[in-house]
C-alpha positions as CSV (number, residue, x, y, z in Angstrom):
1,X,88.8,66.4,69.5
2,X,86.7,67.1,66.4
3,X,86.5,70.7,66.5
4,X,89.2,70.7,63.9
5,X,87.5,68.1,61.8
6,X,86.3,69.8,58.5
7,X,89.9,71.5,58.2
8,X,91.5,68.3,58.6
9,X,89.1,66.8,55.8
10,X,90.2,69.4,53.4
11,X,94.4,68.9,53.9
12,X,93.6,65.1,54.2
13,X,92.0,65.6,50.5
14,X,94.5,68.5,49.1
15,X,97.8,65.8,50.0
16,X,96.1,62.7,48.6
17,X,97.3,63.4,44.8
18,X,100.6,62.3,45.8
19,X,101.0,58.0,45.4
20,X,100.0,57.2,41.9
21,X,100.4,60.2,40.0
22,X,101.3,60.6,36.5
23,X,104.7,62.6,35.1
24,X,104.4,66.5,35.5
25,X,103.7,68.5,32.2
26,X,106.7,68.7,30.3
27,X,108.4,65.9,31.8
28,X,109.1,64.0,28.7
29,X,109.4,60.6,30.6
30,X,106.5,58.2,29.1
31,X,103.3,58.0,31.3
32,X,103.1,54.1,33.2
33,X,100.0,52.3,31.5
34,X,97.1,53.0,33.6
35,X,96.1,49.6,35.8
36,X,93.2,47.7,35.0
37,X,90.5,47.3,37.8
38,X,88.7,44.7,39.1
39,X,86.3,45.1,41.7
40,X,84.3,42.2,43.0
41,X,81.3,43.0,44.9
42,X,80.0,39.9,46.9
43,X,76.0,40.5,48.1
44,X,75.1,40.0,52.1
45,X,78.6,38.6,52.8
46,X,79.4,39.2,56.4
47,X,82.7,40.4,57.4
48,X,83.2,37.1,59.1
49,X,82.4,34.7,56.1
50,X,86.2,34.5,54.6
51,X,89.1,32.3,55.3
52,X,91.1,36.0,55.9
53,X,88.6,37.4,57.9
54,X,88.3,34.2,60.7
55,X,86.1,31.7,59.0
56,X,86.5,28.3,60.0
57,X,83.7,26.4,58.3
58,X,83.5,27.6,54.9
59,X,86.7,27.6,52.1
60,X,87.8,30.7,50.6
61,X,91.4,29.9,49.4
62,X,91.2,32.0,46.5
63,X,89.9,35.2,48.2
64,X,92.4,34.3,51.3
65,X,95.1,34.1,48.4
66,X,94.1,37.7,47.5
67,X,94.5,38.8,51.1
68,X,98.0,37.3,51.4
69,X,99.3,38.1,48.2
70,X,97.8,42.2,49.2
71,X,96.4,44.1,51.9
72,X,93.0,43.6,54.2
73,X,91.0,46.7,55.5
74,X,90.0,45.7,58.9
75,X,87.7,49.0,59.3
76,X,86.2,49.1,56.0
77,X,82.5,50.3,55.5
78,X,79.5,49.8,52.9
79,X,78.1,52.3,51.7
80,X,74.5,51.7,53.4
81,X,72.6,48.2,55.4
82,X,70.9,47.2,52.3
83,X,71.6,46.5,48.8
84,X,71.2,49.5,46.5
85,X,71.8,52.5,48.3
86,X,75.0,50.6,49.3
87,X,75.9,50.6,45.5
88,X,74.8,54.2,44.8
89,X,77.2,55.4,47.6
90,X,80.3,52.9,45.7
91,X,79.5,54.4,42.0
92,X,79.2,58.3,43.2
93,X,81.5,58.6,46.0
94,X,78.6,60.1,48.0
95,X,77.7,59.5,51.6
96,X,73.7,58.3,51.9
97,X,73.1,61.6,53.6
98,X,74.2,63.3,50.0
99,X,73.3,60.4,47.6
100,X,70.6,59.9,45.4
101,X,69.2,56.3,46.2
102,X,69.2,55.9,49.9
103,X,66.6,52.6,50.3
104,X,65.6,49.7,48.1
105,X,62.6,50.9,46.3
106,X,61.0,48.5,43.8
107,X,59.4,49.6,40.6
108,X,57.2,47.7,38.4
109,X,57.9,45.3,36.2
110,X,61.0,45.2,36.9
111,X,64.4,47.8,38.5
112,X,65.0,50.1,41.2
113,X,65.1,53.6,42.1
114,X,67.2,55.0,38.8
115,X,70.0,57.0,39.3
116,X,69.3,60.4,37.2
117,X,70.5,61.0,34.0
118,X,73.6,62.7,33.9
119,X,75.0,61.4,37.8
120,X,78.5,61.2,37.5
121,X,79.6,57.5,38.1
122,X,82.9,55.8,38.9
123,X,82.6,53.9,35.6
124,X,81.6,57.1,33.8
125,X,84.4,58.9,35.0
126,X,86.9,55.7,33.8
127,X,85.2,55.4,30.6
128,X,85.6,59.0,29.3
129,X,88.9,58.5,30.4
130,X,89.5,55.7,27.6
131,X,88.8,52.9,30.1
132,X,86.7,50.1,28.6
133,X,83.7,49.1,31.5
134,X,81.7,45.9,31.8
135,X,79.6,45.1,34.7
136,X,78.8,41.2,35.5
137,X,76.2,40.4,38.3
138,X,73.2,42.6,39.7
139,X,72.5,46.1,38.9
140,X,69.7,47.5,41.1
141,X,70.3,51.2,40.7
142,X,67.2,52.0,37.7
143,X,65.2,49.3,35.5
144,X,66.2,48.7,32.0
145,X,64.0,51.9,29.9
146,X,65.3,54.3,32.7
147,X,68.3,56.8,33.2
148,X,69.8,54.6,35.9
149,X,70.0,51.3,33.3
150,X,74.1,50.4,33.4
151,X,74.7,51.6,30.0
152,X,73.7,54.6,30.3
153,X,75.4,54.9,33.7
154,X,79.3,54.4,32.1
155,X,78.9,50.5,31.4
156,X,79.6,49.7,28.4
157,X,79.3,45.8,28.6
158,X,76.8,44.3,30.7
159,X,75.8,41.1,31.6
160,X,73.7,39.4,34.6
161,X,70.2,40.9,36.7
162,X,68.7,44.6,36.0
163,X,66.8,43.7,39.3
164,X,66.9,43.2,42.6
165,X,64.2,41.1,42.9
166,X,64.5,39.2,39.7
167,X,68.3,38.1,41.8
168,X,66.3,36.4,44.2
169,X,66.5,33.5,41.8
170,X,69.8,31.8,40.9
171,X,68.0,30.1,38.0
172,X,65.7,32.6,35.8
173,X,64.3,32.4,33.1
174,X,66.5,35.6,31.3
175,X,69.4,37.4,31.9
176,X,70.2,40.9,30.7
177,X,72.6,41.0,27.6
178,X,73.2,44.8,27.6
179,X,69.8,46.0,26.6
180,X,68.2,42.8,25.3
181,X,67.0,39.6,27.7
182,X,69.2,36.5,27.2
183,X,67.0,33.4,27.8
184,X,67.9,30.8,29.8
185,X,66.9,27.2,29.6
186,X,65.4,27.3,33.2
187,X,61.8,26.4,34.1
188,X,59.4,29.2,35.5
189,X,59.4,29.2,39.6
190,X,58.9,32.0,41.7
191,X,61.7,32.9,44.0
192,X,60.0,32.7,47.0
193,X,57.8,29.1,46.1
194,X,56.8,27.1,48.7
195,X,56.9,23.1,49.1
196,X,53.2,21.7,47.5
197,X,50.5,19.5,49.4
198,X,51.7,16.0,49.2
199,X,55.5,17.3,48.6
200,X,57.3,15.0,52.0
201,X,59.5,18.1,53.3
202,X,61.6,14.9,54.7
203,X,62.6,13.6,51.0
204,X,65.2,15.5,49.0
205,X,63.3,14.9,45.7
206,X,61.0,17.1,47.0
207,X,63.4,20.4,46.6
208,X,64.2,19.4,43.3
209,X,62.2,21.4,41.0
210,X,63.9,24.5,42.9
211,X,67.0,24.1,40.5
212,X,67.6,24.2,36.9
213,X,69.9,24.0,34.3
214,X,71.8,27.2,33.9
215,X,73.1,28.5,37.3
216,X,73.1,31.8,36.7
217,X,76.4,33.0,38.7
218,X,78.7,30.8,36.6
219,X,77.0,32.4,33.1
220,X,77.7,36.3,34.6
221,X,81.4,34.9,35.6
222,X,81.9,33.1,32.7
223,X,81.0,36.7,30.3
224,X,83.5,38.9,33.5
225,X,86.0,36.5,32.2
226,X,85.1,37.4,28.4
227,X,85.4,40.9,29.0
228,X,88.7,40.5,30.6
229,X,90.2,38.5,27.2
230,X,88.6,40.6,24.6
231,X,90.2,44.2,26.4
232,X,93.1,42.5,27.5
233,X,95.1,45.3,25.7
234,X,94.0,48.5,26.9
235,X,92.8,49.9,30.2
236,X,89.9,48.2,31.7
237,X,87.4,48.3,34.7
238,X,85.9,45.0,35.0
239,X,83.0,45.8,37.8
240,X,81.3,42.2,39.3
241,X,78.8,42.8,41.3
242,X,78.3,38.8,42.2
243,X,74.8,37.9,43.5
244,X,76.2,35.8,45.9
245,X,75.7,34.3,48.6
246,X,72.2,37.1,48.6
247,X,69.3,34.6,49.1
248,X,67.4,32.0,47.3
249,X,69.8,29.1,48.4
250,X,70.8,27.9,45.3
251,X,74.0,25.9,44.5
252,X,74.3,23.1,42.2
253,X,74.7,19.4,43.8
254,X,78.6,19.4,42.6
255,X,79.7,22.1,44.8
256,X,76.8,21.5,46.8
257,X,78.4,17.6,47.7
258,X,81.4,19.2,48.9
259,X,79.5,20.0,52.4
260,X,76.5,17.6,53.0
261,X,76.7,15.7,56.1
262,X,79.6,17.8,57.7
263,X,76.8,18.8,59.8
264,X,73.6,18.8,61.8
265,X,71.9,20.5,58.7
266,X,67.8,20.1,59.0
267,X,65.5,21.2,56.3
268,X,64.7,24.6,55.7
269,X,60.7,24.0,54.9
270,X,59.8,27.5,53.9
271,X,57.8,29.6,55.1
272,X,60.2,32.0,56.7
273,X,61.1,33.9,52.7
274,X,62.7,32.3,49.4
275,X,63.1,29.2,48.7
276,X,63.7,25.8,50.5
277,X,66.0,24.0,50.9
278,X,66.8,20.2,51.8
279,X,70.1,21.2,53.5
280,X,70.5,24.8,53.9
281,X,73.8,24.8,55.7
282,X,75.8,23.3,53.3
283,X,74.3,24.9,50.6
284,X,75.5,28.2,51.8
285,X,79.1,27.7,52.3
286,X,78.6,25.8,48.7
287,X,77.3,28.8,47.5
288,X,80.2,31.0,49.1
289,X,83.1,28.4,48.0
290,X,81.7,28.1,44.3
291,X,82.0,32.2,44.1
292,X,85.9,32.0,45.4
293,X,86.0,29.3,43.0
294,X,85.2,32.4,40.1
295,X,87.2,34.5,41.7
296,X,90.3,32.1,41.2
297,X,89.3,31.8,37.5
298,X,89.6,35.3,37.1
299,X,93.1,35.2,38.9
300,X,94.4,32.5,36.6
301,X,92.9,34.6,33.7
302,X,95.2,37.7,34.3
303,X,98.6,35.7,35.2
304,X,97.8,33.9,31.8
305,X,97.3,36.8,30.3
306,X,100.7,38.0,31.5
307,X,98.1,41.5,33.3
308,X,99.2,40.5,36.6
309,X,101.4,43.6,37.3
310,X,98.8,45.7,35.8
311,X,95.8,44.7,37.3
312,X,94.7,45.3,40.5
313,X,92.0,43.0,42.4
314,X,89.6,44.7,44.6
315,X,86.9,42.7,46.9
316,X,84.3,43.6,49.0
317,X,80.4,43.1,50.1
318,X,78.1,45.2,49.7
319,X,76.4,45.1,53.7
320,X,76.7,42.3,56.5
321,X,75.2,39.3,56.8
322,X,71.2,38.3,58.1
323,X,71.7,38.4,61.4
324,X,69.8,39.8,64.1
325,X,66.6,40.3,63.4
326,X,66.8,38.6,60.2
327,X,68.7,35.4,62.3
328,X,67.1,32.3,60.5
329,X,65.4,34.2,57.3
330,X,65.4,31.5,54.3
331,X,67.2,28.9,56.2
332,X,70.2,31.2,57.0
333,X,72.2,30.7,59.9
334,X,74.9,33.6,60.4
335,X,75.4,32.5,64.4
336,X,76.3,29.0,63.2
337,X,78.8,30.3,60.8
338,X,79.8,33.7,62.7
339,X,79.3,35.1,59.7
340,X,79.6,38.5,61.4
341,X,83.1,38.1,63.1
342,X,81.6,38.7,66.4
343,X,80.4,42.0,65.2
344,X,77.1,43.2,66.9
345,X,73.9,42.9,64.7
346,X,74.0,42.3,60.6
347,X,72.2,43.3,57.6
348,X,69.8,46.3,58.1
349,X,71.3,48.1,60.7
350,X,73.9,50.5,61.2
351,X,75.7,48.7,64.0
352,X,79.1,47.1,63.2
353,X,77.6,43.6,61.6
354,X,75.7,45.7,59.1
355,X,77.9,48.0,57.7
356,X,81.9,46.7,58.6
357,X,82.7,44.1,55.5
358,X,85.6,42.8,54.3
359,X,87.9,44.8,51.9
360,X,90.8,43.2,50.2
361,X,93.8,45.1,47.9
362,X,95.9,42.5,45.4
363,X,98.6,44.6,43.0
364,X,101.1,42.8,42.8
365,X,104.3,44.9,43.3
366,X,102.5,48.3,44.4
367,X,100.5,46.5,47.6
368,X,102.8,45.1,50.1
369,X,101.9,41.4,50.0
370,X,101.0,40.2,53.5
371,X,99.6,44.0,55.0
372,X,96.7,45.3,56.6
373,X,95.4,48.5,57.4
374,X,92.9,49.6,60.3
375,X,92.5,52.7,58.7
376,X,88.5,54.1,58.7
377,X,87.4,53.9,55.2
378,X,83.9,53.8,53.2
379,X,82.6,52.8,50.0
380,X,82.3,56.5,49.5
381,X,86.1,56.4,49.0
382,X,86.5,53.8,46.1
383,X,86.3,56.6,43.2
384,X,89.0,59.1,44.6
385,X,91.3,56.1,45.4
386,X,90.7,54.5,42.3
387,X,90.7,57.4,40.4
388,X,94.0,58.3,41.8
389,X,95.6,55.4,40.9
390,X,94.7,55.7,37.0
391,X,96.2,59.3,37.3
392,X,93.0,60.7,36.7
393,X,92.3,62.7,40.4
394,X,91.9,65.9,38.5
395,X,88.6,63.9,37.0
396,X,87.4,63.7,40.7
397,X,84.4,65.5,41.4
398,X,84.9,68.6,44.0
399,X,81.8,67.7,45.9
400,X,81.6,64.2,46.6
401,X,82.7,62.6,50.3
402,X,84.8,60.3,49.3
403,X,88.6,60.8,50.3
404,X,91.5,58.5,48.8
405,X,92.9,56.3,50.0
406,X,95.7,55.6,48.0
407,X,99.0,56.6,50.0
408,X,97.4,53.7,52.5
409,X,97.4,51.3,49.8
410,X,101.0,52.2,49.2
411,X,102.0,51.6,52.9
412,X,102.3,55.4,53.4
413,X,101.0,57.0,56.4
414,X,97.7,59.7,55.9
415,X,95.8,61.7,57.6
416,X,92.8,59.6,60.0
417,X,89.3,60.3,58.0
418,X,87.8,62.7,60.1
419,X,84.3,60.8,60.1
420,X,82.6,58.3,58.6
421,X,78.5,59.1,58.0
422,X,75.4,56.8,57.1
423,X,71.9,57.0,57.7
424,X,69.4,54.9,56.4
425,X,65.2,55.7,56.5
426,X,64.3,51.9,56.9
427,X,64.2,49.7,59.5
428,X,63.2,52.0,62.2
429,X,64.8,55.3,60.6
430,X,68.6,55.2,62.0
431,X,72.2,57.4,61.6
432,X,75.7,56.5,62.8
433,X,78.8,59.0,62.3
434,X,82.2,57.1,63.4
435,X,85.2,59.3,64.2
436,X,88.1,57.8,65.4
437,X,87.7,55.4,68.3
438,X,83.7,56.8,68.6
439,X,80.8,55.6,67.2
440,X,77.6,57.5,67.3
441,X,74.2,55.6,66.4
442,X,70.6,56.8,66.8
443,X,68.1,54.4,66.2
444,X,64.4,54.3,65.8
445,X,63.8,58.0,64.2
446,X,60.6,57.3,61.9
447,X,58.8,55.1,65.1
448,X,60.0,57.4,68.1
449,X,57.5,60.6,68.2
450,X,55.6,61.0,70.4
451,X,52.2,60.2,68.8
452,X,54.1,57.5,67.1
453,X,53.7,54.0,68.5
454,X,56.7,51.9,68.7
455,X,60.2,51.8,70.6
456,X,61.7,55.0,71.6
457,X,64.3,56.9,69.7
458,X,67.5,56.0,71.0
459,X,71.2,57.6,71.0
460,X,74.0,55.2,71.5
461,X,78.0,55.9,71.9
462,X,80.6,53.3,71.5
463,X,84.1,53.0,71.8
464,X,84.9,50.7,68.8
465,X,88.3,50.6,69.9
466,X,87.8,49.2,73.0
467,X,84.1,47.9,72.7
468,X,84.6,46.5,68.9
469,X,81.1,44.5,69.6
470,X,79.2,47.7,70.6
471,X,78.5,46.3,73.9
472,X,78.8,49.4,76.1
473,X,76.7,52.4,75.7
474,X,79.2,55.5,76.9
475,X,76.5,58.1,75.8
476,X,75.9,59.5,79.6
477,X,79.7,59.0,80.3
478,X,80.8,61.1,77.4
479,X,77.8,64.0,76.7
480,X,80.7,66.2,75.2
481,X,81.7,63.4,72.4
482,X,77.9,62.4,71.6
483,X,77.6,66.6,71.3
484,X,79.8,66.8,68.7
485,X,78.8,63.5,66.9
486,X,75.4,64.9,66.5
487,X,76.4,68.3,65.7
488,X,78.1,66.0,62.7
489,X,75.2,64.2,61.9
490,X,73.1,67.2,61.6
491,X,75.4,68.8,59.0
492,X,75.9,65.6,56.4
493,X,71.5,64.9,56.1
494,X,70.1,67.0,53.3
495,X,66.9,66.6,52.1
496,X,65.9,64.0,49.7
497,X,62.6,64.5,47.7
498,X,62.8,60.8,46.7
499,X,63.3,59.4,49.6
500,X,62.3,61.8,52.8
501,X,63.1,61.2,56.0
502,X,61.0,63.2,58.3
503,X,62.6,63.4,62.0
504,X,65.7,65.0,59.7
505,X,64.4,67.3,57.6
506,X,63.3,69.3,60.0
């Protein structure tokens, strides 16, 4: 069943040049224009929180316009549980058992763990390739004065949040202008204030001072829309990394009007992270609904600017929703909206809530309008796809994981992905490889030694074909299956100095 699996990975990536390519040498035809790209990146949105993907509570008619007008990747993966390593694995094309940043790591005053000089990044590869590159939203792969900083990481325009943590806030005092702050006319608050002694929770004025008066998600779309006029006429990879709908809730009262009172919506007080809220239900699908609102804007934009046929739209999230463990965090509710789609568990974990997101294709006339594909495929596989489609896959890196996927997007038929890998040294230490209709997860590897207190380590097989919410542990009914699966998960770890990970370096 997998025996084969490595030889099948190599003639899946040797036949892949095959959809987009560019005329042969000599053929004097004229090369096509190379399509611009634009991939939005949505933060904690769960697989289940878009009109296209089952929502019923929230409106997405923009993003659901995507979906019809192209193709939706039912079995699409993020790159990790959490934010950055998540984006590492979508600008190198490198599983987490390969890349460089494999966990959020803070660093003082401000940025993540950098990605080191030199990596070779999707935008990189574009840019050298003539592409211009602007990135609008939140960064969080190296702090301003370090190698991983966006413009020295192929992005030549960017605008929005360095920091992870500095996100937390929808209304900060600065934004990053390319290497300079851009201040905002926001009063100072941390992102994770708490209601005052004598502040009634019961009365809305009391959430007031939690706003100001420069929402930072409508200045980042506003400068993605910028960047689309001003390069309008040459190849461009327009990369928008929203911070929505990540926590603080934060939505200003005209979108926010749009959903109070549609339901039973009690305070959020505080207490339980970021910031409260006076009615924390509706200001999350106001918060969700305002971004597809941007993402419409950007539509109209290209159609206007007559780009349509050369542009293709590309949207995603960059890990499942709080759920689980999380369930309740800052006022969320993920159960209320099914924000997961029925998928087991949510941001964090390596189950199917965590890690399946949404994955929408819009070209129009190259992707089939109306289509969908159930085809396995990871954030990992974003650079070979896209770099396929600019004609630039002899620019792909020989030693990355990603395959393409671009004779999918096509509506041609391709090899399965042989397996799909993550592991993640948080939240209990876990792995997962999914091949086919199996799904292999170990959980608990940095709490279950023996000397160790906490749960036990635990090895899990599901049949996501059949058992889609990972309800039926088939490990003792299949011991050949969960043999191979580990034998996989034992070849993709290496070593990471940065970030260790101690039951697998062994």
């Amino acid at each position: 069943m997998l025996e084969h699996g490595f030889q099948r990975l190599l003639l899946a990536v040797s036949i892949v040049g095959c959809a987009f390519t560019q005329p042969a040498s000599g053929d004097d035809r004229p090369a096509p224009a190379r399509p611009n790209i634009i991939f939005i990146l949505a933060d904690d949105l769960g697989y289940g929180d878009l009109g296209c993907y089952g929502q019923t509570k929230i409106r997405t008619p923009n993003i659901d316009r995507l979906a019809a007008e192209g193709l939706r990747l039912t079995q699409h993966y993020s790159g990790n549980a959490v934010c950055a390593p998540s984006r590492c694995v979508l600008m190198t094309g490198l599983h987490p058992g390969h890349a460089h940043v494999r966990n959020n790591r803070e660093y003082k005053p401000e940025g993540q763990e950098p990605l080191p000089e030199g990596t070779l990044t999707l935008p990189r590869l574009l840019q050298a390739a003539g592409y211009a590159t602007g990135g609008f939203g939140k960064w969080g792969l190296g702090g301003p004065d370090s190698s991983g900083a966006p413009l020295k990481q192929g992005i030549g325009r960017w605008f929005g949040y360095n920091c992870q943590a500095v996100a937390h806030n929808y209304y900060p005092t600065y934004l990053w202008d390319d290497d300079h702050k851009f201040a905002l006319d926001n009063p100072a608050f941390p992102a994770h204030d708490l209601l005052k002694p004598g502040e009634d929770p019961a009365d809305p004025r009391s959430y007031k001072r939690f706003a100001g008066n420069r929402y930072s998600a409508d200045l980042i779309a506003e400068q993605a829309r910028e960047f689309i006029r001003a390069n309008k006429d040459k190849p461009f990879f327009c990369y928008v990394p929203t911070t929505v709908p990540h926590l603080a809730l934060q939505v200003p009262d005209d979108s926010l009007a749009d959903y109070v009172g549609k339901w039973d919506d009690p305070p959020y007080k505080g207490g339980r992270g970021y910031l409260p809220h006076f009615t924390p239900l509706a200001a999350f699908a106001a918060m969700v609904t305002r971004m597809d609102r941007e993402v419409g804007r950007m539509v109209d934009l290209v159609e206007e600017l007559g780009l349509e046929e050369r542009t293709i739209f590309i949207f995603s999230s960059d890990n499942g929703p709080l759920n689980g463990e999380h369930q309740g965090l800052a006022g969320t509710n993920a159960a209320f909206f099914n924000s997961g789609g029925g998928l087991r568990n949510g941001k964090g974990t390596l189950y199917e809530g965590g890690i399946r997101v949404p994955g929408i294709v819009r070209w129009k006339g190259k992707v089939s309008p109306g289509t969908e594909s159930s085809r396995i495929t990871g954030f990992e596989d974003w650079m070979p796809t896209l770099l396929e489609i600019a004609g630039l896959q002899d620019k792909t890196p020989p030693n990355i994981d990603g395959i393409s996927f671009a004779p999918t997007l096509q509506g041609k038929t391709q090899p399965e992905r042989p397996f799909l890998y993550r592991e993640f040294p948080a939240y209990g230490g876990q792995q997962m490889v999914r091949a086919g209709q199996w799904k292999l997860v170990r959980r608990n590897l940095t709490t279950g030694k023996p000397a160790a207190k906490g749960p036990k380590t635990t090895t899990e097989l599901f049949n996501i074909a059949a058992d889609p919410r990972e309800e039926h542990d088939a490990a003792e009914e299949h011991p050949d299956v969960v043999s191979q699966l580990s034998q996989i998960m034992r070849e993709q770890h290496t070593p990471s100095k940065a970030f260790p990970f101690p039951a697998l370096d062994q």
